[in-house]
C-alpha positions in Angstrom: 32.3 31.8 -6.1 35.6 30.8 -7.7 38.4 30.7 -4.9 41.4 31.5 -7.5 39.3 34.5 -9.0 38.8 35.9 -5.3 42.5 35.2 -4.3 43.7 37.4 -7.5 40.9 39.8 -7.1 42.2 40.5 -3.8 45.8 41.0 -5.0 44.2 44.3 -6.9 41.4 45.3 -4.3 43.2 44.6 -0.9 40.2 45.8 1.3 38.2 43.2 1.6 34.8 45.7 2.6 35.8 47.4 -0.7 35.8 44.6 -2.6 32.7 43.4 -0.7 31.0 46.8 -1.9 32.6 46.6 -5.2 31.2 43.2 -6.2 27.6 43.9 -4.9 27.2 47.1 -6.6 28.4 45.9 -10.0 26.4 42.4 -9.8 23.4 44.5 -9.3 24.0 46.2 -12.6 24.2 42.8 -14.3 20.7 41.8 -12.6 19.7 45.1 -14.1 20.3 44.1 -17.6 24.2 45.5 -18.0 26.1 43.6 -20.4 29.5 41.7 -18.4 32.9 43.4 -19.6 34.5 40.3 -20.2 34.0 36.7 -21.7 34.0 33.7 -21.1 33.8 30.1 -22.5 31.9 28.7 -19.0 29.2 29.7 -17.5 29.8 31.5 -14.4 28.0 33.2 -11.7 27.3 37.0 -11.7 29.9 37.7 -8.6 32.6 35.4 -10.8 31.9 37.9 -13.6 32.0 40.7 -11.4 36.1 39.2 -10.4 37.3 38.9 -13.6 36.5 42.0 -14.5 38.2 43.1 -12.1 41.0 40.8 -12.4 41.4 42.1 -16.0 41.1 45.5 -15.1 38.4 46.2 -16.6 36.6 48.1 -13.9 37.5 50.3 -10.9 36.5 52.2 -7.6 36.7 55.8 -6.3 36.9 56.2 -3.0 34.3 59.4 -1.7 36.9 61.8 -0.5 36.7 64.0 2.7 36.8 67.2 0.5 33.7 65.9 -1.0 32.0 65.4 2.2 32.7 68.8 3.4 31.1 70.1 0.0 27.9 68.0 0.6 27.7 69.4 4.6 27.8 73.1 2.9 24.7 72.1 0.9 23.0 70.4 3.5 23.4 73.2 5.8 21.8 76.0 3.7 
């Protein structure tokens, strides 16, 4: 993994768990046959990909909200 890729990934994504969870989730969509958001003249590896698509803003996170939790409980307790 590219240390100047992490550094300025983390500059957008300051949590490093979400960032942690951001990464995995979107290299396993690459390993699944998604195509990468971005280009690039070397080769790089999947979680490299995965930071400069976030570096270029490319992709994003949503955080689940408590309202939405409280939603799900209703369900779950009918």
């Amino acid at each position: 993994m590219r240390n100047d890729y992490l550094k300025a990934a983390s500059a957008i994504i300051r949590q490093p768990n979400i960032l942690i969870n951001v990464v995995s989730r979107r290299v396993k969509q690459l390993k699944a046959g998604s195509k990468p958001l971005v280009d690039s003249l070397e080769k790089l590896d999947m979680e490299d990909i995965v930071l400069k698509e976030i570096i270029e803003g490319k992709i994003s996170y949503e955080l689940y909200s408590d309202q939405m939790k409280s939603t799900d409980n209703a369900f779950m307790n009918k």
